[in-house]
C-alpha positions in Angstrom: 49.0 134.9 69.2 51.0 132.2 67.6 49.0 128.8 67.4 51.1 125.9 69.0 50.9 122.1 67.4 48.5 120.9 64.8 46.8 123.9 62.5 44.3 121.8 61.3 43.2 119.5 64.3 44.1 122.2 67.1 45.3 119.6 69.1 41.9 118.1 69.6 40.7 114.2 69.5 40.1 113.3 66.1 36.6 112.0 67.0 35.5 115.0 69.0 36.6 117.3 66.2 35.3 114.7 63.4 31.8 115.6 65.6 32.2 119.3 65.9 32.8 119.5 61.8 29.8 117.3 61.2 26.8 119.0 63.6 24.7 121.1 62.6 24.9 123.9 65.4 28.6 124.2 63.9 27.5 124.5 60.1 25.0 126.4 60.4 25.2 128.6 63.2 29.2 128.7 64.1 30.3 129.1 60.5 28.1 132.3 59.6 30.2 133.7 63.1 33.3 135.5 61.3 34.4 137.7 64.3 35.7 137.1 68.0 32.7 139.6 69.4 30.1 137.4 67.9 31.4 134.6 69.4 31.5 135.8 72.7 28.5 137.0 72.6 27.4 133.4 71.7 28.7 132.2 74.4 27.0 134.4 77.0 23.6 133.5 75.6 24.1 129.6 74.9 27.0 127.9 77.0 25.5 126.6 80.1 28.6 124.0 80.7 32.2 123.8 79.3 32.5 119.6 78.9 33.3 118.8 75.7 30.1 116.4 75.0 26.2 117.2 75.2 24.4 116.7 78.3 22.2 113.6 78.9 21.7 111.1 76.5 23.2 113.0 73.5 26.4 112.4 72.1 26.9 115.5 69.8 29.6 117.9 70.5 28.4 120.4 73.3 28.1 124.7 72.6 31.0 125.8 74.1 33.5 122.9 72.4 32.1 123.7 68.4 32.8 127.9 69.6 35.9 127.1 70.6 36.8 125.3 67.6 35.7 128.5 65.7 37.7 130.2 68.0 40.5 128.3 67.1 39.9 129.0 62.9 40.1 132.5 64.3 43.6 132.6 65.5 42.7 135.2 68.6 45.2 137.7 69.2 47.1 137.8 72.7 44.5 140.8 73.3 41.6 138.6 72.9 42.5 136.0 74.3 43.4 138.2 77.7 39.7 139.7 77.3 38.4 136.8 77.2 40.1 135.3 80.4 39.2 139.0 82.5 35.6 139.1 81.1 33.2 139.4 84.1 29.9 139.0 82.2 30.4 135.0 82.3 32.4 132.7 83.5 31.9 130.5 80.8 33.3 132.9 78.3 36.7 132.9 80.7 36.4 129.2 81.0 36.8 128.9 77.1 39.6 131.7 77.0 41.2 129.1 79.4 40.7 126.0 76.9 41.8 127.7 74.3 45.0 128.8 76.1 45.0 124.9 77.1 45.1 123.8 73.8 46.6 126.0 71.3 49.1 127.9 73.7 52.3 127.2 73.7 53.5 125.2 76.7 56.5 127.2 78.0 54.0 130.0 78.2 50.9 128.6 80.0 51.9 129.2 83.4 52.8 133.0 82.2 49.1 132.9 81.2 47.3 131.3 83.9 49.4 131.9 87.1 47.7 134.8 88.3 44.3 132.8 88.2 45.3 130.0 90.4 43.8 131.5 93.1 40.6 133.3 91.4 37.6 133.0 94.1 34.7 133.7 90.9 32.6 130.2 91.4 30.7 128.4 88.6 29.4 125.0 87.9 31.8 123.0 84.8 28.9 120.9 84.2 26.5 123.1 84.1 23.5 124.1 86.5 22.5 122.3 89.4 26.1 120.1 89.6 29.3 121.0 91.6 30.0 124.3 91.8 34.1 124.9 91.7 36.4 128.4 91.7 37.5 129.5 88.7 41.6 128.8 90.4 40.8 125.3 91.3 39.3 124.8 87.6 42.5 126.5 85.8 44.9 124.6 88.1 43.2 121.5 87.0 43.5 122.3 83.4 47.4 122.7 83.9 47.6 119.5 86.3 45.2 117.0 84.4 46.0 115.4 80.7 42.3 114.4 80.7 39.3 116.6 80.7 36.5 114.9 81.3 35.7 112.6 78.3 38.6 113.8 76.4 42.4 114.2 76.6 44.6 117.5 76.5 47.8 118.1 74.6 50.4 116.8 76.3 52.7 119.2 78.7 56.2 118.4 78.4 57.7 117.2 81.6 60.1 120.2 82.1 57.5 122.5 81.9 54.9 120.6 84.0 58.0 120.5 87.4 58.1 124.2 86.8 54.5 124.2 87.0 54.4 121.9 90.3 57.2 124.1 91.4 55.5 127.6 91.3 52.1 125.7 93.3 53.7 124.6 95.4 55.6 127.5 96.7 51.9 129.1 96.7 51.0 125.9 99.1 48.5 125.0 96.3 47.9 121.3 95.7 49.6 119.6 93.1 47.4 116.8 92.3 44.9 117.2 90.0 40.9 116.6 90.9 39.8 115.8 87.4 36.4 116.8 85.8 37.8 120.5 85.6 38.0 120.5 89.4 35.3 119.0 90.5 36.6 115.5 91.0 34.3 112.6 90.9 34.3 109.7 88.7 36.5 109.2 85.3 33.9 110.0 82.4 36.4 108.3 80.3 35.3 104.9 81.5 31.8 103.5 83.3 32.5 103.0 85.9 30.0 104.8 88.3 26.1 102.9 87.4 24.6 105.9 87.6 26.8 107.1 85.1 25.1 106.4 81.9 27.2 107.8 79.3 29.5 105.6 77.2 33.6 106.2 77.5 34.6 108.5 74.5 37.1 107.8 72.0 39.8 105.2 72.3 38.1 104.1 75.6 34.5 103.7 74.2 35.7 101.7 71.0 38.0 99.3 72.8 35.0 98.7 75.9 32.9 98.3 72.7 35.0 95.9 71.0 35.4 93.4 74.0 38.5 94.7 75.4 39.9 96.4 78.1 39.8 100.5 77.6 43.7 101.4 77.0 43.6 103.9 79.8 41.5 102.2 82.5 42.6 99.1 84.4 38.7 98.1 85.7 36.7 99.2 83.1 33.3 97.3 82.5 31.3 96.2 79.7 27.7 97.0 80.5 25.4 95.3 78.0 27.3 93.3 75.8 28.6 90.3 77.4 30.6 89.7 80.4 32.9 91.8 82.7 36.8 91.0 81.6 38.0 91.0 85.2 35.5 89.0 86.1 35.8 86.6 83.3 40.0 86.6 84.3 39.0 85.9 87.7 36.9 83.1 86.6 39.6 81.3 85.0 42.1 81.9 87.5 39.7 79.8 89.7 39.3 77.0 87.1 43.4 76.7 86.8 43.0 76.9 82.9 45.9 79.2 82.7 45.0 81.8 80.3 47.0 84.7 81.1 43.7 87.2 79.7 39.9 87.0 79.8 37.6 87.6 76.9 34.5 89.8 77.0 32.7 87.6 75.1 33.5 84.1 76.1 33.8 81.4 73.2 31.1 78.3 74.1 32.7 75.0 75.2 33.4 73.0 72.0 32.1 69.1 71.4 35.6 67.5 71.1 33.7 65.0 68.6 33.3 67.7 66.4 36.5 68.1 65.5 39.1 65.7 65.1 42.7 65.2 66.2 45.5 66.7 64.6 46.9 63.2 65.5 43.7 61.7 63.3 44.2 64.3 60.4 47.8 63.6 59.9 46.9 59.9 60.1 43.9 59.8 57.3 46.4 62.0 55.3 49.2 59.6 55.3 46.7 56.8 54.3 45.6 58.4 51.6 49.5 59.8 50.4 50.0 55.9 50.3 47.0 55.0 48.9 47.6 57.3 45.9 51.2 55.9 45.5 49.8 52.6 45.4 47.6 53.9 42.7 50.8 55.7 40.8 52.3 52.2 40.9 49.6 50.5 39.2 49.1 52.8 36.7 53.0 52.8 35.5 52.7 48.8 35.7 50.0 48.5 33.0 51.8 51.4 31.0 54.7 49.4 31.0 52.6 46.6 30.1 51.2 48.1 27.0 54.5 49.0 26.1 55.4 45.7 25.9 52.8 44.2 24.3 52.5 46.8 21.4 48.8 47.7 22.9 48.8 52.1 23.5 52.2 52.7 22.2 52.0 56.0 20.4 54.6 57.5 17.8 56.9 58.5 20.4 57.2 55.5 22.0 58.0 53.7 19.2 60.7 55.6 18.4 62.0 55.3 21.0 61.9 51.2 20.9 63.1 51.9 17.7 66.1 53.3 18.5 67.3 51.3 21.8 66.7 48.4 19.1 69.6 49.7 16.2 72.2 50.9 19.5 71.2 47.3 20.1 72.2 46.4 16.8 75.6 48.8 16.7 76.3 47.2 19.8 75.7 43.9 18.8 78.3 44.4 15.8 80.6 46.0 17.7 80.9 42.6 20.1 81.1 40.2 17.0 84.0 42.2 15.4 85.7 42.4 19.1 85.3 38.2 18.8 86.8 37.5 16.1 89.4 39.8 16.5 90.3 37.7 19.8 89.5 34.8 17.8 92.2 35.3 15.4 94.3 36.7 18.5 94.3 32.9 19.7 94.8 31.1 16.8 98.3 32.9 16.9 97.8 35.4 13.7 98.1 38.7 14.2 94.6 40.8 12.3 97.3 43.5 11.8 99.4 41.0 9.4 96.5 40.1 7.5 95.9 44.0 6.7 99.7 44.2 5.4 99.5 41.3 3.0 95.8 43.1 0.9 98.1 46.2 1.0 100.8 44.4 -0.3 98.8 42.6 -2.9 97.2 45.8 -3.9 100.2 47.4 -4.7 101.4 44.2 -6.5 98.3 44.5 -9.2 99.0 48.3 -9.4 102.3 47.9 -10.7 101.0 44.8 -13.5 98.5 47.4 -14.4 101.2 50.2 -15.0 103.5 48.1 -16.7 101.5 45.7 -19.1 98.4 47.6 -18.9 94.6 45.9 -18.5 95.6 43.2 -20.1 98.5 42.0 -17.7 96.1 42.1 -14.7 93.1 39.9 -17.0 96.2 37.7 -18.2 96.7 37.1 -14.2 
C-alpha cells in the first residue's frame, strides 16, 4: 500500500510526532518491534484508548499513537492493513487500522476503504474504560467527517472527495455532521473550555492560549492561570469606550503620565538645545577669527594662506596702478601706444649707428 503525503512526518503534528520520537515507550519498546504481528500483538495487550495523548495528567504521547507511528515506518501492505480493520480480537487494533488508513491513505480511496464500516454495530469506548462507549460506524464516520481528532488535527480531505463522501451517507440516511472526539462528541479537547476539563489545548492552540492570545482555531478560548480572560478583557474595554479594537491577556498597568514626558516637551528641549549648540558654534568661529586676526593660534596653514590673499593683493594692486596711468596718459591726450612706437623707433635708430660706424658711433652719440 502506497503511503500518501509526507514520508517522514506521516502527515502527523509536528509536536505530537516530535513526542512520539522522543519517549521512551517508543525507543525502547516500539523500535526493537520490526514486524506487523508484533505490533498487533502489542496492541491487544497495552492499548486501552486510541486518543493521541496520555490519560490524566500526563502529556506524553499515548500506546496506540507511538504503534501507529511504527506502523507507519512499516509501510503495511493493503493485506495488513485489511486484517487489521476485520480483526475481532480488539477493537482497538481495528481502531488503529482505521487511523492509519486516515492518515497515510490516499484520499480518493478512503471511502473505498471504510464504506462498508459505516454502519459496524461492534461498540468500544475511544477514550478508554469507563467513558462513552460508541460503535465502531459512528467512530469511522467521524474519522471521515472531522479534520480534528481530539487534541490533534487530520490531513486535510480535499473538498471533492469529502461531497462524494457526504453524498454516499447520505443516500445511507447516515448523518453528515461530525460528533467529534472519535464519535463520542463532547467538549473540544483542543481548547479549555469545559473546567472540569483539566488538560491544556495541544499544539498551535496550547502555545497561542499560553502566549496571551487567542487559540487560532477557537473563538472563546480561556486562559486559566495566567492572567485574564481576552473576551472578557475586550468586553471590559468596550464598556470603558477606549476603543481598542483587541484585548490583551495580560493587561499593561495604568502608566503615571509624569513619568514620561510629552512628545510635544521632547521636541521642545531638543530644539533648545539644537540652538543652544549653534550659539555655541558661533562663538567658537568668532574667537577663531579673532586669533586669526590678531596673529594669536594661526598655524602654518593659516598663514599661508594670509600669505597668499596678501601677494593676489599685491598683483592686484599693480594691475590697478598700471590701468591708472594708462587712463592718465589717456586724458592728457597722448596715446601709451605712440609712446611704444617712438622706443622702437629709437632702437632701430642706434642699431643702424652701431652697424654702420661700429661701437664707437653709438659712444660718439
Amino acid at each position: 500500500m502506497e503511503l500518501h503525503g509526507s514520508t517522514t512526518t506521516f502527515n502527523l503534528e509536528n509536536v505530537l510526532r516530535q513526542n512520539i520520537l522522543g519517549s521512551d515507550y517508543y525507543r525502547q519498546t516500539c523500535s526493537t518491534l520490526n514486524n506487523w504481528s508484533d505490533i498487533v500483538d502489542e496492541i491487544y495487550d497495552n492499548v486501552d484508548h486510541v486518543e493521541p495523548w496520555m490519560s490524566g495528567n500526563a502529556r506524553g504521547p499515548s500506546t496506540a499513537f507511538c504503534l501507529l507511528h511504527r506502523l507507519f515506518t512499516l509501510k503495511l501492505t493493503a493485506k495488513q492493513v485489511k486484517d487489521m480493520i476485520d480483526h475481532r480480537d480488539s477493537p482497538y487494533i481495528r481502531a488503529v487500522g482505521f487511523l492509519y488508513l486516515r492518515y497515510v491513505g490516499d484520499p480518493k480511496t478512503l471511502w473505498g476503504w471504510c464504506g462498508p464500516y459505516v454502519k459496524d454495530q461492534e461498540m468500544f469506548a475511544p477514550s478508554g474504560p469507563e467513558q462513552k462507549e460508541v460503535t465502531m460506524g459512528d467512530y469511522v464516520r467521524d474519522l471521515l467527517l472531522s479534520q480534528y481528532y481530539f487534541e490533534t488535527i487530520f490531513p486535510r480531505i480535499p473538498k471533492p472527495v469529502q461531497d462524494v463522501i457526504n453524498d454516499e451517507l447520505k443516500s445511507r440516511n447516515l448523518p453528515t455532521t461530525a460528533k467529534g472526539n472519535g464519535g463520542a462528541g463532547g467538549a473540544d479537547r483542543r481548547g479549555v473550555e469545559d473546567a472540569a476539563n483539566r488538560r491544556p489545548a495541544s499544539v498551535k492552540a496550547s502555545l497561542s492560549v499560553a502566549f496571551g492570545q487567542r487559540a487560532p482555531n477557537r473563538a472563546g478560548t480561556r486562559e486559566e492561570g495566567r492572567g485574564r480572560d481576552p473576551s472578557a478583557t475586550m468586553r471590559d474595554g468596550a464598556a470603558g469606550g477606549s476603543g481598542r479594537g483587541r484585548g490583551s491577556a495580560s493587561p499593561e498597568p495604568p502608566r503615571d503620565r509624569r513619568e514620561a514626558p510629552s512628545t510635544k516637551d521632547y521636541d521642545r528641549d531638543r530644539d533648545r538645545d539644537v540652538r543652544g549648540g549653534m550659539y555655541d558654534r558661533r562663538e567658537r568661529d568668532k574667537d577663531r577669527r579673532d586669533n586669526d586676526r590678531y596673529g594669536r593660534g594661526r598655524d602654518e596653514r593659516d598663514y599661508d594662506r594670509g600669505r597668499s590673499r596678501h601677494d593676489d593683493g599685491d598683483r592686484s594692486h599693480g594691475r590697478r596702478s598700471r590701468s591708472r596711468s594708462r587712463s592718465r596718459e589717456r586724458r592728457d591726450g597722448r596715446d601709451p601706444r605712440d609712446v611704444f612706437k617712438e622706443s622702437a623707433r629709437e632702437r632701430r635708430n642706434d642699431d643702424d649707428v652701431r652697424s654702420r660706424y661700429g661701437n664707437g658711433g653709438s659712444s660718439r652719440r
